[in-house]
DOSE-87233 format. One record per residue: x, y, z of N, C-alpha, C in turn. Coordinates in steps of 0.05 Angstrom, whole numbers, plus 5000, padded with zeros to 4 digits. Example, Ala and Ser with C-alpha at 12.3 -4.5 7.8 and 13.67 -1.06 7.14 Angstrom:
<nodes>
526448865156524649105156526449345156/525749555142527349795143525850015157/
</nodes>
This chain:
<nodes>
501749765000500050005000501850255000/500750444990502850734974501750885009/499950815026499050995049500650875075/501751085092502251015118499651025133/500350905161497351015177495051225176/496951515176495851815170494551905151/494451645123494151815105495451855083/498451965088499752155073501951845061/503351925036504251785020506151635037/507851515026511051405036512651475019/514851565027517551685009517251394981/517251304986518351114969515251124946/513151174941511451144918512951334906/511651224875511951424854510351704858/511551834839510452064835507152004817/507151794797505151764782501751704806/503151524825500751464842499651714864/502051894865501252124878499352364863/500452354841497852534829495252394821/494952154815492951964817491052014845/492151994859491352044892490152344887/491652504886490952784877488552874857/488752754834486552794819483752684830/484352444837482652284862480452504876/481952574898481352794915480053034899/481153134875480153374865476953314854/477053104842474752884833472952854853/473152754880471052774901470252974911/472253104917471653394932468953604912/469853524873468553654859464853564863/465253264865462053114854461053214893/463153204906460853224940459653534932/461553754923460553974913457653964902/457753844874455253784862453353634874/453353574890451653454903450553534926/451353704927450453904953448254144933/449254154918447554494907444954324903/444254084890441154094898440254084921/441153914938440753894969439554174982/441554384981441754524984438954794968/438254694945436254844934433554684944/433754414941431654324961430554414984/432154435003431454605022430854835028/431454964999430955335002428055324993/427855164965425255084961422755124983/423654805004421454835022421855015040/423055205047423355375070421155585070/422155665035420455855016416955675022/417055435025413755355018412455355049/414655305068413955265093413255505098/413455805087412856015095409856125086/409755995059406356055054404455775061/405755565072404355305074404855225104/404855335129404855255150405254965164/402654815146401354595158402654365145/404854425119406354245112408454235132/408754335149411354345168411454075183/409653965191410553715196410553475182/409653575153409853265140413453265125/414453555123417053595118418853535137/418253575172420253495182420653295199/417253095196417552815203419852715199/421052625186423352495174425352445198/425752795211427752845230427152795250/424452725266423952645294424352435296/426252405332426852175336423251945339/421551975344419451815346418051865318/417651525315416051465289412751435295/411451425332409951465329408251735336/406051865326405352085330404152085364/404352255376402052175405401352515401/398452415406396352625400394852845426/395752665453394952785478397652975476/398853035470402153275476402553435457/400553655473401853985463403953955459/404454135446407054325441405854565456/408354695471407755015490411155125481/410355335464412255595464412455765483/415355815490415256045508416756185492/414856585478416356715467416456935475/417857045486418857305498416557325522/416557135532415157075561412557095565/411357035535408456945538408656595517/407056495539406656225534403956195509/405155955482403956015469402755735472/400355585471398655385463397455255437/396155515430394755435409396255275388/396155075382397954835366398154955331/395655175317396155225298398455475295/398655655327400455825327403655715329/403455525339405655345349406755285325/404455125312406855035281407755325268/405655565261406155765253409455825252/409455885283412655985294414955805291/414655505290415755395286417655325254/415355295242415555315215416955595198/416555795212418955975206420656085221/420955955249423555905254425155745233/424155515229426055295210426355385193/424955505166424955705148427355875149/427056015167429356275167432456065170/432555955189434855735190435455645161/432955505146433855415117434955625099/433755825104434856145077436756135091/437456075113440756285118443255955119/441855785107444655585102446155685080/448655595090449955635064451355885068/450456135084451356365087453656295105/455756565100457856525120458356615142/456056765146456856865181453156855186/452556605186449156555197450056575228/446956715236448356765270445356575268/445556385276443156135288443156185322/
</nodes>
């Protein structure tokens, strides 16, 4: 094998398998790129839909809860700026553009989350 433990080459490979390695790298690094920008527009997508569509907010972010089953007796209760919120349609409301604003600002370089 042309790799020590770390990674990094051994004196002794050629130069041919080092730029092989290299192109390698330039090659993955390029397709994880591409493969991010839809990802990435996916999500702006729904951020954008979660903002005029509320009530899709939880069939978008099922996926991410650790429980697969729903339980129907448990509020959700917001506390925002020290009034407690209940109502479950206000709840998703706030919620759903909280996550929203989080999705528009991926990708940015100084997102303050």
């Amino acid at each position: 094998m042309p790799y020590e433990r770390n990674g990094k080459l051994r004196q002794g490979a050629d130069k041919t398998k080092r730029l092989i390695i290299v192109r390698q790298t330039e090659c993955r690094n390029e397709a994880t790129k591409q493969r991010r920008l839809p990802i990435e527009e996916y999500w702006r997508t729904k951020s954008e839909d979660l903002k005029r569509n509320p009530s899709e907010f939880f069939r978008v972010f099922k996926p991410f809860l650790k429980d697969k089953v729903v339980r129907r007796d448990q509020d959700i209760e917001l506390n925002i700026n020290g009034d407690i919120v209940k109502d479950q349609v206000k709840v998703s409301e706030r919620l759903a553009n909280h996550f929203a604003d989080i999705a528009d600002r991926t990708g940015e370089t100084n997102a303050d989350l």
